[in-house]
Backbone as CSV, one residue per row, in Angstrom:
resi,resn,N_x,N_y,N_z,CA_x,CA_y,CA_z,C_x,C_y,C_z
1,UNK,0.809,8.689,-21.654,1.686,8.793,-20.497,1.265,7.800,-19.414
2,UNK,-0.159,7.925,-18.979,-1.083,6.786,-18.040,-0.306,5.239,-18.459
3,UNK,-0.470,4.805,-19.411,0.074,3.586,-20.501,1.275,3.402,-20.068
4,UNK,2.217,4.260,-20.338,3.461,4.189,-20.158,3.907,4.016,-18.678
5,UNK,3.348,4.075,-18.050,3.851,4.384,-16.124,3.377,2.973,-15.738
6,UNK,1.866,2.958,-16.238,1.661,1.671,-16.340,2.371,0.327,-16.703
7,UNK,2.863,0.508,-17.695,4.246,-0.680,-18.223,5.338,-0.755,-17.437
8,UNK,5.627,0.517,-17.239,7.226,1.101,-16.428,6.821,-0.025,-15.106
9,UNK,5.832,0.086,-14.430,5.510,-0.082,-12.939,4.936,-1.849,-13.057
10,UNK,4.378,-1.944,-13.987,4.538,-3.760,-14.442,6.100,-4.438,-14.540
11,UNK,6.433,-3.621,-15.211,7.996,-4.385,-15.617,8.550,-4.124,-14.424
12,UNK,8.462,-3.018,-13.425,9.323,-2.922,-12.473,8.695,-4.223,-11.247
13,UNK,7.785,-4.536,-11.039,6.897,-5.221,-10.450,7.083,-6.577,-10.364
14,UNK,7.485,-7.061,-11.224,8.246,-8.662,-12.089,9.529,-8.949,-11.791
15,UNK,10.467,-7.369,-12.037,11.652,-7.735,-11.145,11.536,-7.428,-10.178
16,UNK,11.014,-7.213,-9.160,11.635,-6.748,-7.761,11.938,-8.307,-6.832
17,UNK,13.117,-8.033,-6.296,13.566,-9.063,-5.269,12.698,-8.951,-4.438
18,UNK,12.509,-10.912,-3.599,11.370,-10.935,-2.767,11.802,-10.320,-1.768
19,UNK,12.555,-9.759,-0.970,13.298,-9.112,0.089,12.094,-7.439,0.023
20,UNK,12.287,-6.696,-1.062,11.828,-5.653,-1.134,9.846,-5.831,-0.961
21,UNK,9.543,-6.925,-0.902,7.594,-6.859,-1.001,7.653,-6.991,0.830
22,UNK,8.737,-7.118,1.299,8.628,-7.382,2.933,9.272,-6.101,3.511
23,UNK,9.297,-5.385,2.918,10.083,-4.247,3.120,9.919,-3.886,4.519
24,UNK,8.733,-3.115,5.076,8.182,-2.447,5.764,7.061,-2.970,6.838
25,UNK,6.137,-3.427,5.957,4.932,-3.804,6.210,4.377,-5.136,4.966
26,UNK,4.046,-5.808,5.850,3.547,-7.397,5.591,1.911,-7.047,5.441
27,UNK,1.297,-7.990,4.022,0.010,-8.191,4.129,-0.301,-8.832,5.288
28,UNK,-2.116,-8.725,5.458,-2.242,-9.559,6.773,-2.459,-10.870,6.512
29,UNK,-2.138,-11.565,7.511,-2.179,-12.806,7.461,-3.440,-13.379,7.929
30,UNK,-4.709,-13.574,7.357,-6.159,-13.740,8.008,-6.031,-15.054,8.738
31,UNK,-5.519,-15.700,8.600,-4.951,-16.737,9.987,-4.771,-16.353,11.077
32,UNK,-4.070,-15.003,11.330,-3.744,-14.543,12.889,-4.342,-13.095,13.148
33,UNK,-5.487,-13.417,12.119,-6.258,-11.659,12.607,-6.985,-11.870,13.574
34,UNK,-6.481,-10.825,14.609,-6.871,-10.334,15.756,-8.271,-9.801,16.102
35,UNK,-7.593,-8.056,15.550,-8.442,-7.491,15.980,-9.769,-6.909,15.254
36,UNK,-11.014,-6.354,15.457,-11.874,-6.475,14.834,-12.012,-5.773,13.158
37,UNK,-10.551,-4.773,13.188,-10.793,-4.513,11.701,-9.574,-5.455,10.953
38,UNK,-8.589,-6.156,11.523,-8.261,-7.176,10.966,-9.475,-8.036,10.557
39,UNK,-10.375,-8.596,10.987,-11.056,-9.884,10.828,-12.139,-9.344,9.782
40,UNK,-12.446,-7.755,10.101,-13.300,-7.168,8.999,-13.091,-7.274,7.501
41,UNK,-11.484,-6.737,7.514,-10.652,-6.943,6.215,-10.405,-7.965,5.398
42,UNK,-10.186,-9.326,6.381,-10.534,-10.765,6.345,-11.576,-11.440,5.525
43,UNK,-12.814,-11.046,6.080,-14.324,-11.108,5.733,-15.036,-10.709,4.626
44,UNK,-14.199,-9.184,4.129,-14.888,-8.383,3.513,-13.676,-8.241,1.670
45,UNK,-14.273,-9.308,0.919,-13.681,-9.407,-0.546,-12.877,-7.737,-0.676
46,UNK,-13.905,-6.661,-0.445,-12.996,-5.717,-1.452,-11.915,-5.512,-0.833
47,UNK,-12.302,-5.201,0.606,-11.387,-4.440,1.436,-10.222,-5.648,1.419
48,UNK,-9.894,-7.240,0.921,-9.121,-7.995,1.504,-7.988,-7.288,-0.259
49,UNK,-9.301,-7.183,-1.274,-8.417,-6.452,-2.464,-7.822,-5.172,-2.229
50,UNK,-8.388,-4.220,-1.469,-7.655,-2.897,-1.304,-6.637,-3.187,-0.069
51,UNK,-6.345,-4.077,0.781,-5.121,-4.812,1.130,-4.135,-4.973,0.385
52,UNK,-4.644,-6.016,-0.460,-3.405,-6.211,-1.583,-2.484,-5.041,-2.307
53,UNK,-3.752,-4.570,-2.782,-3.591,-3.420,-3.229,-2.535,-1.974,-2.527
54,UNK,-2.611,-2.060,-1.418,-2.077,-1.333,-0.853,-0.989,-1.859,-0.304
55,UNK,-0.803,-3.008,-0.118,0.642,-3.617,0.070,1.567,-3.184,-0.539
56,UNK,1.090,-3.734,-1.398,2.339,-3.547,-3.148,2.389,-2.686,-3.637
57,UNK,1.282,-1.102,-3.464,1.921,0.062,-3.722,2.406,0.252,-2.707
58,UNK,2.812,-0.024,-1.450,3.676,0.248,-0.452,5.301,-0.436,-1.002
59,UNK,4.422,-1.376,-0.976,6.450,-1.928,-1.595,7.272,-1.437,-2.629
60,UNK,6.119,-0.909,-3.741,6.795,-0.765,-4.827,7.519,1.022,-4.100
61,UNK,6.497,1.703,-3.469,7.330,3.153,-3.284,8.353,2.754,-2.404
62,UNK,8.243,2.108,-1.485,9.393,2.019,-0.542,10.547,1.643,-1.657
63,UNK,10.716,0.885,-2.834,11.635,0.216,-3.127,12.013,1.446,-4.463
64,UNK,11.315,2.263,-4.672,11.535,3.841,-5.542,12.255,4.558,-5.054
65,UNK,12.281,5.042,-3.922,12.465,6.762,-3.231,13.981,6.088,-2.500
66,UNK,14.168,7.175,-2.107,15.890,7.699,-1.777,15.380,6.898,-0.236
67,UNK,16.262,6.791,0.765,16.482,6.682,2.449,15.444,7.984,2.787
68,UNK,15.368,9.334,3.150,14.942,9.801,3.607,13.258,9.768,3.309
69,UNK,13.213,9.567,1.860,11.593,9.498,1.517,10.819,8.062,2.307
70,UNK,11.737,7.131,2.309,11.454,5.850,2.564,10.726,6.268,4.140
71,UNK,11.842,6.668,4.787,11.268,7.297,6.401,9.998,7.883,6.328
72,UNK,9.834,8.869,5.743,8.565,9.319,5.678,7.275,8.713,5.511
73,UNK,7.523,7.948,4.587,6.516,6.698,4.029,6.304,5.739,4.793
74,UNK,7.285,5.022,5.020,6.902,4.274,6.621,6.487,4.878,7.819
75,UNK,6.774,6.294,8.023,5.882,6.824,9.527,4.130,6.844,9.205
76,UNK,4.109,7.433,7.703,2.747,7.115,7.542,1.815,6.226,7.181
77,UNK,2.542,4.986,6.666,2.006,3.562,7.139,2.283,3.522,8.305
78,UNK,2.569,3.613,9.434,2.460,3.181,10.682,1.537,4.307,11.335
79,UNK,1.478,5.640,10.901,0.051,6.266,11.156,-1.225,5.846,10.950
80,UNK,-1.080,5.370,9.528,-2.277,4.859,8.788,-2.805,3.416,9.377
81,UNK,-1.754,2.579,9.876,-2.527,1.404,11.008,-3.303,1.855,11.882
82,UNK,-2.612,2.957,12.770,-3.635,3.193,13.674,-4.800,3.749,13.188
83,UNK,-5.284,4.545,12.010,-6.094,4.851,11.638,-6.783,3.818,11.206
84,UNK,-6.190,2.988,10.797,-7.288,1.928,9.884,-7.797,1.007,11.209
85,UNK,-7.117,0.823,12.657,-7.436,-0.394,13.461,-8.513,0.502,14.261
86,UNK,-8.678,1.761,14.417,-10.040,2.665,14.910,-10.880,2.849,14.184
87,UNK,-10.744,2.600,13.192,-12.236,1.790,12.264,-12.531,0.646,12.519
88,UNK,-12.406,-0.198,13.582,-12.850,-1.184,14.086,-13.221,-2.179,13.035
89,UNK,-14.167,-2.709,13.209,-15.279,-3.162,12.128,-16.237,-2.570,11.269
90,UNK,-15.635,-1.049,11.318,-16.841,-0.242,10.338,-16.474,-0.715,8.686
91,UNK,-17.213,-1.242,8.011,-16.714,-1.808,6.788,-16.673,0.160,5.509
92,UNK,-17.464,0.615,6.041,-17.263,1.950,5.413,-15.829,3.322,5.884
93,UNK,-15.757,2.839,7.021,-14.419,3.902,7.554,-13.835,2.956,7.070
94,UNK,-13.041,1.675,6.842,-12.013,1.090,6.364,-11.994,1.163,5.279
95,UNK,-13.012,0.859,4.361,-13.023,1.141,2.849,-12.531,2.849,2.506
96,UNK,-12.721,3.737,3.193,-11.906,5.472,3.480,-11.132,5.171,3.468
97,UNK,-10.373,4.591,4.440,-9.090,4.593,5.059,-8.263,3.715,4.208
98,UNK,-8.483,3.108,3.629,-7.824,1.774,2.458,-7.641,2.904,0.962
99,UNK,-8.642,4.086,0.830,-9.237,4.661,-0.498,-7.873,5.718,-0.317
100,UNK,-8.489,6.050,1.081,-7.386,7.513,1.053,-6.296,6.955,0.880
101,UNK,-5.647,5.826,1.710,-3.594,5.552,1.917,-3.715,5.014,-0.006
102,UNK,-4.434,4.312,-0.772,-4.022,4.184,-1.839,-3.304,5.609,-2.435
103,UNK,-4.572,6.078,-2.120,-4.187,7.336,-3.091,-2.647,8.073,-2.569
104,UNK,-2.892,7.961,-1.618,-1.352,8.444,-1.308,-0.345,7.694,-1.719
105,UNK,-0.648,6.730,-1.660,0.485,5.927,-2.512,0.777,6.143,-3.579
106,UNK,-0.449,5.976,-4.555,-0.225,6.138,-6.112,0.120,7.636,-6.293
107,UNK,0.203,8.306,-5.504,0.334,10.103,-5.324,2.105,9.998,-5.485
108,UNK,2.877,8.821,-4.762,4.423,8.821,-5.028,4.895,8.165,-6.069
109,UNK,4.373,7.219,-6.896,4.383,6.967,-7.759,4.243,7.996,-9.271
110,UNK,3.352,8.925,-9.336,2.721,9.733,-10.193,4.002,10.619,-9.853
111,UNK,4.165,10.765,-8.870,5.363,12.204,-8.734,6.776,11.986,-9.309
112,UNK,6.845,10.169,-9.019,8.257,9.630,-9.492,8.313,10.009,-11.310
113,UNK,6.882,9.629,-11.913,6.726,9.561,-13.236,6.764,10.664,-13.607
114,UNK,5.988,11.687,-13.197,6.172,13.255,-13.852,7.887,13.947,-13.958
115,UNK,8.741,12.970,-13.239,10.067,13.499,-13.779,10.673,12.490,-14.315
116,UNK,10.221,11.809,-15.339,10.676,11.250,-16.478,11.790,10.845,-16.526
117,UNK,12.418,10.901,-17.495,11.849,10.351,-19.228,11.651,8.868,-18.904
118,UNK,10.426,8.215,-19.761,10.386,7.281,-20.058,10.292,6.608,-21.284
């Protein structure tokens, strides 16, 4: 089943129009990072991967779920900034804060898959 969601979410990944990876929220741009957990994120290899990472499971759910789920999901990426920019430069609260919003992400994904068929 893991395998299969996996493929589903590759193949879906390949097509998506570039319109939908800008959906919401933009990776950062380490050219115009600001503030100190921008420049942390910048600096710091994993956390610039759990960026990525969290981009594109942002895009991909935003570009899954109905209008109303979408709302939801975007209030809590825009919660989750402020959470992640009061981790300042702590390279360990951001690496949390990057760990936890994944998981929430991949948490809408997993929910999309458990109602099938694939």
């Amino acid at each position: 089943m893991k395998r299969a969601l996996l493929t589903a979410v590759a193949a879906f990944i390949t097509g998506l129009p570039a319109a939908a990876w800008c959906a919401d929220y933009a990776p950062l741009d380490c050219a115009k990072a600001q503030s100190a957990a921008e420049v942390a994120i910048c600096k710091t290899y994993s956390l610039g991967q759990a960026e990525a990472r969290m981009a594109t499971l942002y895009a991909i759910d935003m570009s899954l779920v109905a209008m109303g789920q979408r709302g939801d999901i975007g209030d809590a990426q825009r919660q989750w900034l402020k959470t992640r920019e009061a981790c300042t430069g702590d390279i360990a609260c951001l690496s949390k804060a990057y760990s936890d919003r994944i998981g929430q992400l991949n948490a809408v994904i997993t929910d999309i898959a458990s109602r099938g068929p694939y």
